[in-house]
PAGU-120513 format. One record per residue: residue in three letters; x, y, z of N, C-alpha, C in turn. Coordinates in pm, whole numbers, plus 50000, padded with zeros to 5 digits. Example, Ala and Ser with C-alpha at 12.3 -4.5 7.8 and 13.67 -1.06 7.14 Angstrom:
Ala513194943150780512304955050780513204967050780/Ser512854977550708513674989450714512905000350787/
REM end
This chain:
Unk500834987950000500005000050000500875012650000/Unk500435021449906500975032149938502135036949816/Unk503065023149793503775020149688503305019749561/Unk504215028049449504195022749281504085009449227/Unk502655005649188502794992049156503844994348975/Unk505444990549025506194989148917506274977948836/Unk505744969948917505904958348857504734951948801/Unk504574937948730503474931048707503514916148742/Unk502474911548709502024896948767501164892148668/Unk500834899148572499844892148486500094885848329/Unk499674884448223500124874048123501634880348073/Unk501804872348006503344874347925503254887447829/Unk502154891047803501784903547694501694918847802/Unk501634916147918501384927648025502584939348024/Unk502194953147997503224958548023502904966048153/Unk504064970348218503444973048370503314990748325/Unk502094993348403501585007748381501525016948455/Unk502385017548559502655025948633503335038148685/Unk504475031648534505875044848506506335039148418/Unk506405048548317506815043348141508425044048163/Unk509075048248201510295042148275510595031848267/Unk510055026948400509655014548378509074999348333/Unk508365006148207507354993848129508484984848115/Unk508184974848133508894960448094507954947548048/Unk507984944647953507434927547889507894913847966/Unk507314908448003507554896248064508414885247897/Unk509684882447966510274872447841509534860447835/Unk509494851747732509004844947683509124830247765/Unk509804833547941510154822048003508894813048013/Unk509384800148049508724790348084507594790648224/Unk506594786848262505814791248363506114780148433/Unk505994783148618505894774348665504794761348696/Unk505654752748638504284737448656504384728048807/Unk503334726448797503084710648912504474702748935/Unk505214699948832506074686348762507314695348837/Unk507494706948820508574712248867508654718749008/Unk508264722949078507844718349214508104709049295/Unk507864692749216507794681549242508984679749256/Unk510074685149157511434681349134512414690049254/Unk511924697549275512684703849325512294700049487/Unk511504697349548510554689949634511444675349687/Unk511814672449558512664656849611513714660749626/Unk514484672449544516054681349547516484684949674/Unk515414690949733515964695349874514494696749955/Unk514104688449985512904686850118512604688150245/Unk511904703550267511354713450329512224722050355/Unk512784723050198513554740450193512724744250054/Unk511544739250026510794746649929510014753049921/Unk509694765249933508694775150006507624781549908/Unk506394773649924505044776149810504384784149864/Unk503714786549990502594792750046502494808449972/Unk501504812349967501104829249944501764836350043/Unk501184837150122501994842750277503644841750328/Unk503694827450284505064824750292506194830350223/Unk506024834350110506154834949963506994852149959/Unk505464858450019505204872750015506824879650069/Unk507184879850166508484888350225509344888350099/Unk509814877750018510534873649943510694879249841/Unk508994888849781509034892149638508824911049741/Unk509254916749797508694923649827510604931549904/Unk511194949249836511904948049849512454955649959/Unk513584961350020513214967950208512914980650208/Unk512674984650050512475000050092510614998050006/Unk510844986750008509074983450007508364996349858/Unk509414997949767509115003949661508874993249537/Unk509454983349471509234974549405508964956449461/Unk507944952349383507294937849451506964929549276/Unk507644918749353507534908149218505934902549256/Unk506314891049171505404878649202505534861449179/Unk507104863449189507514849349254506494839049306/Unk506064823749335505244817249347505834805449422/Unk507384805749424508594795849472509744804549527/Unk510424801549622511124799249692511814785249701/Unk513294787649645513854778349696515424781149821/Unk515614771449908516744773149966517714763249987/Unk518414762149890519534751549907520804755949985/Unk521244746650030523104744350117523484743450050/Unk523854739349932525074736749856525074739249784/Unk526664740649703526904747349583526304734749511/Unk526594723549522525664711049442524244714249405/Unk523694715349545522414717349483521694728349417/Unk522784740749419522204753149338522554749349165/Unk523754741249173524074733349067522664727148941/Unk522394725149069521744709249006520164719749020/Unk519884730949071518744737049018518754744748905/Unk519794750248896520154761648790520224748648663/Unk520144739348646520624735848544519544731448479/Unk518594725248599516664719148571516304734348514/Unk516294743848525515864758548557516104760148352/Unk517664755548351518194765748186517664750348117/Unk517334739448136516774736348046515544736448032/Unk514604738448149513314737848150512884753848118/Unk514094764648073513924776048037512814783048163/Unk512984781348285512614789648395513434799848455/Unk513084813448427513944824948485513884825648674/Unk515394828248726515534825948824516014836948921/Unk515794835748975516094856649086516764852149166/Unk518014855149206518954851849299518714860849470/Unk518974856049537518594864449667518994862549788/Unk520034872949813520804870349944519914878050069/Unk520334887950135519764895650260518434901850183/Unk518364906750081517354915050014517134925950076/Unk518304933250079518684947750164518964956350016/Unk518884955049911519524960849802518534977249773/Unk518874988949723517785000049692517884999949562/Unk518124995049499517724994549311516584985749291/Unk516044977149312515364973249323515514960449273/Unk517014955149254517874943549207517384928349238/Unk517174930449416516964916049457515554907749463/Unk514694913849387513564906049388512794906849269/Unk512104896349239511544893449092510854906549044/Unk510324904748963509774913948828508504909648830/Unk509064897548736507274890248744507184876348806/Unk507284866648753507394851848846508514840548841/Unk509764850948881511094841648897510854835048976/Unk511704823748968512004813449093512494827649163/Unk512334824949282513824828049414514434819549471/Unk515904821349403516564812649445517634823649624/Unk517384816249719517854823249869518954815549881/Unk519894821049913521404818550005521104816550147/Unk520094820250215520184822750364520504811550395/Unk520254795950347520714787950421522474778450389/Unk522824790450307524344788750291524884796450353/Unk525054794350499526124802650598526754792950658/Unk527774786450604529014783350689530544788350695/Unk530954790750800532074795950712533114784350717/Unk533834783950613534704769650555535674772350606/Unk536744780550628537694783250683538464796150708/Unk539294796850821540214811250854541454806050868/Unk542564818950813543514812850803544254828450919/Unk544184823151018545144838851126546284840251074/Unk546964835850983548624838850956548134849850875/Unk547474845350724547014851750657546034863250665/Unk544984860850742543704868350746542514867750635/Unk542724854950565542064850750447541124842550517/Unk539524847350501538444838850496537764832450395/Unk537424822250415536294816050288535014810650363/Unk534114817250327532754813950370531874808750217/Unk530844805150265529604803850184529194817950193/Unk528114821750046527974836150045526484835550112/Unk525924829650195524834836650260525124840450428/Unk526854839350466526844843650552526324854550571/Unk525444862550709525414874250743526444882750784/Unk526744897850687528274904650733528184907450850/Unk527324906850949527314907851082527514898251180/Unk527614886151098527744874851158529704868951204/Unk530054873551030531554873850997532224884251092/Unk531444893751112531834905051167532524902151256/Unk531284894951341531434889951495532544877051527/Unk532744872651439533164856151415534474861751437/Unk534994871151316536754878551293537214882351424/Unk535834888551491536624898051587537374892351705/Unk536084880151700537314870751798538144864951776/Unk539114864251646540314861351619541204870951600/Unk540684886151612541444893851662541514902751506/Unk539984898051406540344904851286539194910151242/Unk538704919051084537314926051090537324920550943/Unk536264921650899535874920750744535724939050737/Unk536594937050585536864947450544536214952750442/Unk534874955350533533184958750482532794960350591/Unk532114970550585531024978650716529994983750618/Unk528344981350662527254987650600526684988050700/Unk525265000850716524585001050783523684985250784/Unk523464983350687523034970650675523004954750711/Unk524374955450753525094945950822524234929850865/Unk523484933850962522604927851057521754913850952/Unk521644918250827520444911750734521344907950597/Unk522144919150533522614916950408523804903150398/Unk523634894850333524854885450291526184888150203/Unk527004881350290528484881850194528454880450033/Unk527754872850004527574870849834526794881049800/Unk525694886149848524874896749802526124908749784/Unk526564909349885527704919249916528704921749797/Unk529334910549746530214908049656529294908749491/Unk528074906749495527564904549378527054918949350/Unk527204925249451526934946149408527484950349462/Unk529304944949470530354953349486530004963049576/Unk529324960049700528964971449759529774978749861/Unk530174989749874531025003249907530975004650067/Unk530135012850155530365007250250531005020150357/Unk531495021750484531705031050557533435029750565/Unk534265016150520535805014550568536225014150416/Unk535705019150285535945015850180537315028150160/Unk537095045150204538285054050266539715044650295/Unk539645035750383540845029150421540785010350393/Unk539685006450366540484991150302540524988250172/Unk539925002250088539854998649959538504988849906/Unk538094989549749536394980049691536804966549729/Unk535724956149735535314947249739536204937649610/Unk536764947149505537244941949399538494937149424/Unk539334941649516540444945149580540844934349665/Unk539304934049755539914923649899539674909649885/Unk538614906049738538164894449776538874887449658/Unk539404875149667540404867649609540224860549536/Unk538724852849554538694840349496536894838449489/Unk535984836549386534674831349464534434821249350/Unk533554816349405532874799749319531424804249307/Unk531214799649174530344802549090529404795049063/Unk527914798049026527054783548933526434797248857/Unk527024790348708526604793948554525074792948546/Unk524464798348447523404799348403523034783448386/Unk523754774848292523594764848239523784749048388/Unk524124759948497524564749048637525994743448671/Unk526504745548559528244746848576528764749848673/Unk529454746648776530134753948883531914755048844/Unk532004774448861533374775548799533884778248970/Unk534734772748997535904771449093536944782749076/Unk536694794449124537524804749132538434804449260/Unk538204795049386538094803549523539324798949531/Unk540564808949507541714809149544542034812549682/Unk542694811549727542814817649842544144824649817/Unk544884828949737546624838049698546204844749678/Unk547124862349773546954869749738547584874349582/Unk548474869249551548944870649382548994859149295/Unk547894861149194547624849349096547384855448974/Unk548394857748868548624866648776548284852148659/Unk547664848248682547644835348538546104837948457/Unk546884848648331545254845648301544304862948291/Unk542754855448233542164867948272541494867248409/Unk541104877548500540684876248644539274874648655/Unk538834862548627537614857848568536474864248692/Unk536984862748828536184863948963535554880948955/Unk536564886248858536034903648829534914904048753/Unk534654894148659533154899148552531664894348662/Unk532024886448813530924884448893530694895848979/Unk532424900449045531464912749131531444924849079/Unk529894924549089529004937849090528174936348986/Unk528344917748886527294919948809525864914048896/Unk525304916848975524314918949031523124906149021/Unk524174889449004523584878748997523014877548855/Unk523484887348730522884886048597523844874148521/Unk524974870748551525924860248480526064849248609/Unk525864850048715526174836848761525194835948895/Unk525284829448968525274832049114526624826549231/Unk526754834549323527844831849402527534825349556/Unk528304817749496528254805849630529264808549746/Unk530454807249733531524807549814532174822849753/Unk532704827649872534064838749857534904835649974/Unk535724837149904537544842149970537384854449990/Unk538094857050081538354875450132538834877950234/Unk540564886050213541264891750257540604897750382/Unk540724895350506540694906050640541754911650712/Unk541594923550726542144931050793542414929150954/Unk543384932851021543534927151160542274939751242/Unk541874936451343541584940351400541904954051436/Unk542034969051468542704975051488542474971451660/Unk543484982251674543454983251867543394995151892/Unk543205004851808542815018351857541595018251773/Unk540355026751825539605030651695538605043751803/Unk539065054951732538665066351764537605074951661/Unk536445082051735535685086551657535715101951649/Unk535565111751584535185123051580533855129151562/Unk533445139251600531675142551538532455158851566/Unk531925164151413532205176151429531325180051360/Unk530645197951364529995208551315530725212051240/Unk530315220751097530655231150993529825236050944/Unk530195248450923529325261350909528555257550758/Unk529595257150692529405253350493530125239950475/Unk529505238250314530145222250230531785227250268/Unk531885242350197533305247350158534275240050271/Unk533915242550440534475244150537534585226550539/Unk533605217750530533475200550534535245196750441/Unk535085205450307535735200150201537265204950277/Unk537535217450322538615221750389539045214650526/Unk538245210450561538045203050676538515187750640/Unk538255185250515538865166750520540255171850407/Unk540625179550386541985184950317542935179850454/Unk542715187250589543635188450659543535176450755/Unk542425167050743542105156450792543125146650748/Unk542975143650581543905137150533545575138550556/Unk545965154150568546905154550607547565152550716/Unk546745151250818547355153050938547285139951042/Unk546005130650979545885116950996546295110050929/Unk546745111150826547375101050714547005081250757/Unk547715079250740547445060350745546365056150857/Unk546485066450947544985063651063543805063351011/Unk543225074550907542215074350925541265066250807/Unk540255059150903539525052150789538175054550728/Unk537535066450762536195072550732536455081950783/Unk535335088350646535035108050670533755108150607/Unk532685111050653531455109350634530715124150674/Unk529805126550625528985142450604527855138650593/Unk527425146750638525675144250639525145162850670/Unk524165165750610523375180750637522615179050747/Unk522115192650797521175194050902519555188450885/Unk519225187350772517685179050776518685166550837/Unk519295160350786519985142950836519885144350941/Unk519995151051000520555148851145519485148051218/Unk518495163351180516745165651224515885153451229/Unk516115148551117515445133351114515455121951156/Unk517085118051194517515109951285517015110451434/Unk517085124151465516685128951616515015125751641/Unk514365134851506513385131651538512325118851521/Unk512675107051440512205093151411512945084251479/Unk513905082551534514905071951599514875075251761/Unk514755092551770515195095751910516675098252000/Unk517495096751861518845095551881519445111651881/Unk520125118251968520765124652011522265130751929/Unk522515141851878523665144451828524375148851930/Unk525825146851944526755153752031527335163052002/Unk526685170151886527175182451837525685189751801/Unk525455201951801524155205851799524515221751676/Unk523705223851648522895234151545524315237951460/Unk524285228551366525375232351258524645225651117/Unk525035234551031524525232550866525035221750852/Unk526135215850866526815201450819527605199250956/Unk527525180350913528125172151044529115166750976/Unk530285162651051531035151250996531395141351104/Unk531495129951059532515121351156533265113751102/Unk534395114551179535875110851131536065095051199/Unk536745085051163536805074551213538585077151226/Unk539565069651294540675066751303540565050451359/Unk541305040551265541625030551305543795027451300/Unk543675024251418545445022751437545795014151506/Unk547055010851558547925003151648548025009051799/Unk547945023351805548515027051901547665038751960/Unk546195034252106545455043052086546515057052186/Unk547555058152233548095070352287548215078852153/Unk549225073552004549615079751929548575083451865/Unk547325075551878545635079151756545445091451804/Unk545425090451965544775099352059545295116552056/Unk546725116552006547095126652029547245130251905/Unk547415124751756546845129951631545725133251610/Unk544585131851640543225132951633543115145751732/Unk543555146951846543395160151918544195169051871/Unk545155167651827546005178051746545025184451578/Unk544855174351516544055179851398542945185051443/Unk541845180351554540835188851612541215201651644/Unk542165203851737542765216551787543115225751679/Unk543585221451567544205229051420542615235851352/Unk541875220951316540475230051258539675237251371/Unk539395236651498538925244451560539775259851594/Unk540815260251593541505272451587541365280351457/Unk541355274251340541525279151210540005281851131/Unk539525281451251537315279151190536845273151082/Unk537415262451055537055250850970535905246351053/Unk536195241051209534765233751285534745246151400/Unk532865240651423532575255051494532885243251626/Unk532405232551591532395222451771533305210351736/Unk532875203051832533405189351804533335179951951/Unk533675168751927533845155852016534625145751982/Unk534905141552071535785125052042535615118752137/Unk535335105752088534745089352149535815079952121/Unk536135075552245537105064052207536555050352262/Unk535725053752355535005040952414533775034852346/Unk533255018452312532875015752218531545020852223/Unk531055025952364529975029052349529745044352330/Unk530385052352348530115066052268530445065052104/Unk531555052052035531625052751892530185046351842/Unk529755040851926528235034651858527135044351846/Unk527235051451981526205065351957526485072351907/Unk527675072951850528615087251728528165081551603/Unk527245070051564527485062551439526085065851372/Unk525185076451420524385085251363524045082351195/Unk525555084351161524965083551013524735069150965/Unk524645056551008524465045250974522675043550947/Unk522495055151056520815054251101520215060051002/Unk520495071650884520045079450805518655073950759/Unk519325062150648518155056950517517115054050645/Unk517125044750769516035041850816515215052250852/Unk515905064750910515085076050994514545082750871/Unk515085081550682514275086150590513425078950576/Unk512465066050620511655056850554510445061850649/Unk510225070450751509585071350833509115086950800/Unk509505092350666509115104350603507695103750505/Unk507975088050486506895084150360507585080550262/Unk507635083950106508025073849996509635079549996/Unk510725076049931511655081749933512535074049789/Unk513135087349688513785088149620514755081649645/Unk515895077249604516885074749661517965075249516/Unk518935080649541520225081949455521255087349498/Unk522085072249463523575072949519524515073749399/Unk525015088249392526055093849274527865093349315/Unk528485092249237530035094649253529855107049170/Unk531025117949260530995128149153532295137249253/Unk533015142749158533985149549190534055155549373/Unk534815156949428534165161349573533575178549579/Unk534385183749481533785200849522532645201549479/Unk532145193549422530715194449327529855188849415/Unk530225178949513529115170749604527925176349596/Unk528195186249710526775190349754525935200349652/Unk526415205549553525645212349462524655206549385/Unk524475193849374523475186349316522105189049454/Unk522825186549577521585187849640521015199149635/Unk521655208349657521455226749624520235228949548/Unk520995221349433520345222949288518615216449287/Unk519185205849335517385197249317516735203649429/Unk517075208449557516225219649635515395228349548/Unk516115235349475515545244849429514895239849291/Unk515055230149270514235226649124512965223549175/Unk512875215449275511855205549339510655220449453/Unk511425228749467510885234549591509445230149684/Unk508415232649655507795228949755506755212949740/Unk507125209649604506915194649579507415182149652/Unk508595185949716509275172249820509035180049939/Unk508795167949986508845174650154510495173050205/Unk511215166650190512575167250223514165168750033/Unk515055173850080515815169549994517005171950099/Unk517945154550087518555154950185520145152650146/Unk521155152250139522225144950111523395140050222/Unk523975130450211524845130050323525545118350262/Unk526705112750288527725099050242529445102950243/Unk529755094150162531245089050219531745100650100/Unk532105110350175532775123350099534345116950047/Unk534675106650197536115106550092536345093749968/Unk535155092149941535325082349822534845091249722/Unk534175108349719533325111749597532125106249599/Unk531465100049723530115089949734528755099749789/Unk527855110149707526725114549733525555102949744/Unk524795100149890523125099149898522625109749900/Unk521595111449765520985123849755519685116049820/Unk518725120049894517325113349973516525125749931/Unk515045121849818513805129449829512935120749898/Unk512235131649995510825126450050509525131450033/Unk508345124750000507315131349961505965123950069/Unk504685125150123504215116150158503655103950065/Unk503925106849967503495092549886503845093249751/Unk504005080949687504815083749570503855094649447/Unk504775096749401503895110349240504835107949148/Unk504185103249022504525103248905505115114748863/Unk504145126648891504965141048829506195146748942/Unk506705138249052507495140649110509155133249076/Unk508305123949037509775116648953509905120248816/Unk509165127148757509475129148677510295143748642/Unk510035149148759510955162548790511905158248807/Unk512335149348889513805143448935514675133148812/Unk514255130548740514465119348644514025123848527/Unk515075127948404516385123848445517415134948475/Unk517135143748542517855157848545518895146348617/Unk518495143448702519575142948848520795137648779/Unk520505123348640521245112948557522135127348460/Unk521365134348395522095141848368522375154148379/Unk522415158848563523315168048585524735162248625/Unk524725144148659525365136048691526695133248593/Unk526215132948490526895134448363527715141148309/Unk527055152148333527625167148285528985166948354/Unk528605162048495530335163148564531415152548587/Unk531155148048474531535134948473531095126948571/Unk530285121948650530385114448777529825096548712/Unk529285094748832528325083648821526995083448892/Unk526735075548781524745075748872524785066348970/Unk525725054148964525305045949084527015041949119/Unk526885051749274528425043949328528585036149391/Unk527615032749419527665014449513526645007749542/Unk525345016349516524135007449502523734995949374/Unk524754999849267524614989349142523564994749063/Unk522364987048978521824996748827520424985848915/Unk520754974348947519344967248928518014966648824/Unk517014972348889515584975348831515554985848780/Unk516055000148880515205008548877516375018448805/Unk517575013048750518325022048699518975018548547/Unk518835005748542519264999148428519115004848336/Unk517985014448262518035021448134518615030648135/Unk519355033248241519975048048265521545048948273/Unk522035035748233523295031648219524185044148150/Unk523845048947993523975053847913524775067847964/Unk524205071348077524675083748126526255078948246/Unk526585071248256527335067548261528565054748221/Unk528185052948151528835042848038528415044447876/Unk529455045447765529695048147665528535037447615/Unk528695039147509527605023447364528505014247416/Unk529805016047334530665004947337530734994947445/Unk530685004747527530814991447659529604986447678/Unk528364992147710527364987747717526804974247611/Unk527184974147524527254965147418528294952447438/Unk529384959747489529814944447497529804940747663/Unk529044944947775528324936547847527324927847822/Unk526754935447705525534926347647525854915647613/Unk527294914547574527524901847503528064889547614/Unk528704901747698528964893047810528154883847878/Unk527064886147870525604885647930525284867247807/Unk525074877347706524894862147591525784852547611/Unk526994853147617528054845147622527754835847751/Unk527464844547863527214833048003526074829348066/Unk524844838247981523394831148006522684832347895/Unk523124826247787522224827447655520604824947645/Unk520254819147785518634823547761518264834147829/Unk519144840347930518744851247972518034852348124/Unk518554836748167517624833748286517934836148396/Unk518764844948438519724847148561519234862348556/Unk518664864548672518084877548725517314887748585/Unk517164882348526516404886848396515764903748422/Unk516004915348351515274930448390515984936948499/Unk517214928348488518204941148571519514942848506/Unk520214952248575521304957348570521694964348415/Unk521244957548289521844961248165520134968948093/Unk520014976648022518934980447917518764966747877/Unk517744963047784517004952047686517724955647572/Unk518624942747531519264940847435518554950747249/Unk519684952047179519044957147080518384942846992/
REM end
């Protein structure tokens, strides 16, 4: 209720009519029968999930903007048996929706019209840790909150932090390259993870999961999976590099007057923290208003146009302690910050962690826009500026806040309920004011559903074309997350 019905459920000829954007044709897949049910029923028995009710969470996505109509649920353990479904699936020509935490905002992780869902949740084991190394290999439906917890008692972290944590899976994670709050200091997902194992369209399982950090043989096959968003394979297992634990980890929360003063403000940040610091994060004064007022959560810094908080992770919390008060002391003398604080104990860094809370304290506004851009850093906040004043008294909020030191804008509109002529104000200016500055339309949320035709504004023909092929080459019927991530072939 309340939501854009984007999607459809009805014959193969249906186009959905709700946002021409969006119209999409149901492909010519195979429907689900009695006979297949049955098969999958003997495959793995009472991990097959038919009910209406049962069904429902599954096709339905967390920002409760797009809803399939899936009819199956399946949940297999093993890479065997995702094997051995994917393969009944490409010959019986049944399109299949892959689905880890189903935390995604593109609208990526859940059907269209009546994919299988195929769920990871019950692939969480983790296979092994290696403490010399810091190399894990799990199954990808671990929860990153789970790994989280698992590392820390060996004295190490996965080198991935999302607000999301709690629900989203490691494979989901890896399959939309997703970005994250430690991405400033451990570097993408492309970077840390080494090795993952695969099942092909056709049920093939390709054996990537190296565990070396240097394996120069070849092309780096494990790169064409993350971030294609479950459209060429699905991921079973990953390898991935962790980071030790730090033993210092210090927080900052500071006020600034202007963007100008934020942007001058992480100039001398970088300089003066160098290898310590691992997040610099910004958020505006609606962010903050909203947090306070839907969550109930408290800022430790009060009435400033922009917030930041600084993370420092190190070896040595005396030496963190007295770099971090030294660069505080520098921007507060030099009126870069009007205030500030620092938390070193875990429970003031948890209540300093404000901005993790954002997207939820926006869902409690009513419908909400959502677009996550890369774009030069002096330019950040002028997009929000800009759509303020385009939008004026049509949104009830326009918000921005994210990981400044990656170039990472969340721009957040809120309205009480969705409007056609409201997206259509926003779309596609936002794609191409995005453009214009060189940036990107999606820096870590991925293209999914709701962005896929909009590729164009950030990727050339050429390439776009030969993903397409990429696409033919490793699911020639097209049955692996089918209506995401790429436009409809020419």
């Amino acid at each position: 209720p309340g939501v854009p019905r984007a999607r459809g459920c009805a014959g193969s000829r249906e186009v959905v009519p709700t946002c021409e954007r969006y119209a999409v044709r149901r492909l010519p897949f195979a429907r689900l029968a009695e006979r297949d049910v049955a098969f999958f029923e003997r495959l793995m028995p009472g991990r097959v999930v038919t009910g209406e009710e049962e069904v429902k969470p599954f096709n339905v996505d967390w920002l409760k903007s797009v809803r399939g109509c899936s009819q199956l649920v399946l949940k297999p353990q093993t890479t065997a048996e995702v094997s051995q479904v994917l393969r009944y699936c490409h010959e019986r020509n049944l399109a299949v929706n892959p689905q880890g935490g189903n935390t995604g905002l593109v609208g990526g992780s859940v059907p269209v019209f009546d994919e299988i869902i195929l769920s990871t949740a019950l692939m969480n084991q983790i296979i092994s840790f290696d403490k010399v190394s810091g190399i894990l290999v799990c199954q990808a439906g671990c929860v990153l909150e789970r790994l989280s917890e698992y590392l820390e008692e060996q004295g190490f972290i996965v080198p991935l932090d999302l607000g999301a944590k709690g629900s989203c899976h490691i494979g989901g994670n890896v399959a939309t390259n997703a970005g994250g709050l430690r991405l400033l200091r451990y570097g993408s997902l492309r970077g840390t993870v080494l090795g993952l194992e695969v099942v092909l369209a056709d049920g093939s399982a390709l054996d990537c999961l190296t565990s070396l950090r240097k394996d120069n043989t070849g092309y780096d096959l494990k790169q064409l999976f993350i971030g294609s968003e479950g459209t060429l394979g699905v991921i079973t297992a990953v390898s991935i590099l962790c980071p030790q634990k730090p033993k210092a980890v210090n927080v900052a929360f500071l006020g600034c007057q202007s963007f100008a003063k934020v942007l001058e403000t992480f100039t001398t940040c970088r300089a003066m923290l160098g290898e310590i610091l691992s997040a610099y994060e910004f958020m505006d004064e609606k962010c903050m208003e909203l947090v306070e007022r839907h969550l109930k959560l408290s800022s430790p810094v009060a009435d400033s146009p922009f917030y930041v908080l600084i993370e420092t992770s190190g070896s040595n919390s005396t030496h963190d302690e007295e770099k971090l008060n030294n660069f505080l002391e520098r921007a507060m003398a030099s009126g870069l910050v009007t205030d500030g604080t620092v938390a070193t104990d875990d429970k003031k860094i948890k209540a300093s962690h404000l901005r993790e809370r954002i997207t939820e304290a926006l869902i409690h506004e009513g419908y909400v826009y959502k677009y996550d851009i890369s774009l030069p850093v002096e330019k950040l906040y002028d997009l929000v500026t800009d759509m303020r004043a385009r939008l004026g008294q049509s949104a009830k909020n326009v918000v921005g806040y994210g990981h400044l030191g990656d170039g990472n804008l969340h721009l957040n509109i809120t309205a009480e309920s969705y409007s056609h002529s409201l997206l259509d104000a926003i779309e596609p200016f936002v794609y191409e004011w995005t453009a214009r500055c060189s940036g990107s339309i999606s820096a870590e949320h991925g293209l999914g559903f709701k962005k896929r035709q909009f590729i164009q504004y950030s990727k050339p023909r050429e390439a776009v074309l030969l993903m397409q092929q990429f696409k033919a080459m490793l699911d020639p019927k097209g049955i692996l997350n089918p209506y995401k991530t790429l436009p409809s072939a020419p």
